[in-house]
C-alpha positions as CSV (number, residue, x, y, z in Angstrom):
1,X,0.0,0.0,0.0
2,X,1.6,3.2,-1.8
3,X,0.1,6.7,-1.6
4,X,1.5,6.9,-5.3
5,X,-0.5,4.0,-5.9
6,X,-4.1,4.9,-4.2
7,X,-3.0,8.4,-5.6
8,X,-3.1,7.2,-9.2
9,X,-5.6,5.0,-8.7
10,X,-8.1,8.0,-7.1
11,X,-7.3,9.6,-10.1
12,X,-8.3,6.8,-12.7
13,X,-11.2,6.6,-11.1
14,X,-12.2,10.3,-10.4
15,X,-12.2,13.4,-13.2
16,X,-14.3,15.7,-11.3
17,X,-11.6,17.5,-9.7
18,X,-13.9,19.5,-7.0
19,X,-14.4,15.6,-5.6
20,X,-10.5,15.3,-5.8
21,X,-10.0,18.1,-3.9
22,X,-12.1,16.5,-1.1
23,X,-10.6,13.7,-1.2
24,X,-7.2,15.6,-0.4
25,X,-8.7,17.6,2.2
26,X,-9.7,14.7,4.1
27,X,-6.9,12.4,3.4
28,X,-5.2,15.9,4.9
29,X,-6.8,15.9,7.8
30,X,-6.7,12.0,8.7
31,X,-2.7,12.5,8.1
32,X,-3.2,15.2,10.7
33,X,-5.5,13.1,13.4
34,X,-3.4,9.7,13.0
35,X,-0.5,12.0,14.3
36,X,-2.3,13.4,17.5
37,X,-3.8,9.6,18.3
38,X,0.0,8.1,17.7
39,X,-1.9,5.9,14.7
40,X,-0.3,4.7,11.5
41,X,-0.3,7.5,9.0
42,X,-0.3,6.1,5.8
43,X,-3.2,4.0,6.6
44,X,-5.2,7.2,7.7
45,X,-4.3,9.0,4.8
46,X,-5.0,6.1,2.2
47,X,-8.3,5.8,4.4
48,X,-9.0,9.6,3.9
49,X,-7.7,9.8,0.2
50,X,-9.6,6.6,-1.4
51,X,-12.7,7.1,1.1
52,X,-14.9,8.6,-2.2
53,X,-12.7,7.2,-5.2
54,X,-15.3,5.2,-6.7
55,X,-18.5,7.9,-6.1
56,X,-18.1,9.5,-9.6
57,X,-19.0,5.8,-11.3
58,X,-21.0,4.5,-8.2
59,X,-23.1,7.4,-7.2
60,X,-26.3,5.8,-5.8
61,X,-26.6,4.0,-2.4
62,X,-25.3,1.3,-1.6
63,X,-23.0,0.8,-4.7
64,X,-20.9,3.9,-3.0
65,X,-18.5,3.1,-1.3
66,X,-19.7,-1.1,-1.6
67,X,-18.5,-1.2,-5.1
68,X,-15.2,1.0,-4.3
69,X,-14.8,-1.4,-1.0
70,X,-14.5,-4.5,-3.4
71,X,-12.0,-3.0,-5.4
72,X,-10.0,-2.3,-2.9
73,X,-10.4,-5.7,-1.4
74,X,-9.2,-7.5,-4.6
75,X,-6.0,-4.7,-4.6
76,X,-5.6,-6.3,-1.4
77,X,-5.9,-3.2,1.2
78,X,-6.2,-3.5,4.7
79,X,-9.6,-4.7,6.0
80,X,-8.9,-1.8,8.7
81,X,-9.7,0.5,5.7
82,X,-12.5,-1.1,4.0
83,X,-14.6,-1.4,7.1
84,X,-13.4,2.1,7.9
85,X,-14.5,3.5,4.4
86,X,-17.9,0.9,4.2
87,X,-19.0,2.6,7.9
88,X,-17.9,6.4,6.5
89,X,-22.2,5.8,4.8
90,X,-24.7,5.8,7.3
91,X,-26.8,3.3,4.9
92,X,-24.5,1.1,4.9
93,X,-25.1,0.0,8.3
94,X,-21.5,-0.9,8.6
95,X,-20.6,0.2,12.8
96,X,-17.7,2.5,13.2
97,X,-16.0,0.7,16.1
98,X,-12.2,1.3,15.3
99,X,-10.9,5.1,16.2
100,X,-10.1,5.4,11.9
101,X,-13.7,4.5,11.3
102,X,-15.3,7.3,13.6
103,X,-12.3,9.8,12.6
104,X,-13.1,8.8,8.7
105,X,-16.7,9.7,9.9
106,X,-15.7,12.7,11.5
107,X,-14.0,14.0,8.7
108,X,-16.3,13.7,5.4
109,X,-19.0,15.3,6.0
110,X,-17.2,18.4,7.9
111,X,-13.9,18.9,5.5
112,X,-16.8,19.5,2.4
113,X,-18.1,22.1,4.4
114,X,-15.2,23.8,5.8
115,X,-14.5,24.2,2.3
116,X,-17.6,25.5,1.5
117,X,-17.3,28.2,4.4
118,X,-13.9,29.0,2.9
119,X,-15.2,29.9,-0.8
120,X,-17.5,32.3,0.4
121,X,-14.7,34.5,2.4
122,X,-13.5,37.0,0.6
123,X,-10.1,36.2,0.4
124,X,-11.4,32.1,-0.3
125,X,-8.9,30.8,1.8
126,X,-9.1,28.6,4.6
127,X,-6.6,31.2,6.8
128,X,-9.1,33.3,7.3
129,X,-11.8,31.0,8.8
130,X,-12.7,31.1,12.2
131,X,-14.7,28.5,14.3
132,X,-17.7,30.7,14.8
133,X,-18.6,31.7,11.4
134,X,-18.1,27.8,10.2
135,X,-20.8,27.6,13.1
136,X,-23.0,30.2,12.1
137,X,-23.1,28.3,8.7
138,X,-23.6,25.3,10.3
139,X,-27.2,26.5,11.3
140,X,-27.9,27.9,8.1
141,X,-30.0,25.0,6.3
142,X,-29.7,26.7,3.1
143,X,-25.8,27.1,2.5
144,X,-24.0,23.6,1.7
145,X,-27.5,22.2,1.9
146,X,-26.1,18.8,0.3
147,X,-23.5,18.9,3.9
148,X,-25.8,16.4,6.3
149,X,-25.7,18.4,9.2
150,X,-26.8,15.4,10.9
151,X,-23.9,13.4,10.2
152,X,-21.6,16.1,11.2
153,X,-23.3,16.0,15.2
154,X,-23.1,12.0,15.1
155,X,-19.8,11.9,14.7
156,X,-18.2,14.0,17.2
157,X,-20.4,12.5,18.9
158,X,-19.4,8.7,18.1
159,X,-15.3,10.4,18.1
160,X,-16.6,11.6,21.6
161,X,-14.8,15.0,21.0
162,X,-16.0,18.6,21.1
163,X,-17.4,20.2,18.2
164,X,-15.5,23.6,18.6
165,X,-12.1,21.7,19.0
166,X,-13.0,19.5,15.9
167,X,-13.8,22.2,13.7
168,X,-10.5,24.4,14.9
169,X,-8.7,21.5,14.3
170,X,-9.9,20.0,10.6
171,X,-9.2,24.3,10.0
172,X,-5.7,24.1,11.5
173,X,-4.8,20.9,9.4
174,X,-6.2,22.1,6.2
175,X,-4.1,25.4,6.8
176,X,-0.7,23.5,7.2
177,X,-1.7,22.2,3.2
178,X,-4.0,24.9,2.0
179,X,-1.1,25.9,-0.9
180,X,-1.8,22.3,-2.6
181,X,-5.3,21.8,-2.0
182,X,-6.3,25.7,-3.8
183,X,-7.1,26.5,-0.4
């Protein structure tokens, strides 16, 4: 298991390169949270940059991520990760017992819409973002109305970690890569 290789195979599978992007940001941030748990990094960031690879073919629940999950199985990745990216969709019904799985969790839904909160500053960078205005979004039904806001409670709830230090910290890890993700 190579970053080159789940690099190049990400980008086989995915042309849309907004989805790319998000796939960075998270593999980003799971490179960032498998430093402060003392986890393995490559897996996180594998986890975090493969987690969508296969949702440009496979839209439609449950073929994402079941579809991508067999591919990856037959590539031979670690079970870890394909449990970990099978539980990152609620419909799955897959449980997010391991710390990856609820960190995967944790990560999705809220790296789209930190990034979403950062487009509409006027400078569009993630620098300028601050906890409370990501928050203030947060309650806005109508802005990243696709984000499940839902998802986003669950799982600092599941990660059994506070919302403001989750949202300061996705924010601080996105900053230390914001020059390669256009951030």
């Amino acid at each position: 298991m190579s970053r080159n290789d789940a690099l190049a195979l990400m980008v086989e599978w995915t042309h849309n390169e907004s989805l790319r992007k998000h796939m960075l940001c998270v593999e980003t941030v799971m490179r960032s949270y498998a430093q402060k748990f003392g986890q393995d990094e490559e897996l996180w960031g594998i986890t975090g940059l493969l987690h969508d690879f296969d949702y440009e073919k496979y839209p439609n629940p449950p073929d994402h991520p079941l579809k991508g999950s067999e591919i990856l199985k037959s590539l031979e990745y670690p079970e870890e990760m394909l449990i970990a990216i099978l539980g990152h969709a609620s419909y799955t019904n897959i449980p997010r017992e391991s710390l990856l799985a609820k960190t995967l969790f944790a990560c999705d839904e809220l790296c789209g819409f930190i990034v979403a909160c950062s487009l509409v500053k006027p400078d569009r960078k993630v620098a300028s973002l601050e906890v409370s205005s990501v928050k203030k979004k947060l309650k806005d039904k109508g802005f990243a109305r696709n984000v499940s806001r839902d998802d986003i409670t669950n799982s600092v709830s599941e990660l059994d970690i506070n919302l403001d230090e989750h949202i300061q910290f996705v924010i601080d890890s996105l900053k230390t890569n914001a020059a390669n993700l256009g951030l």
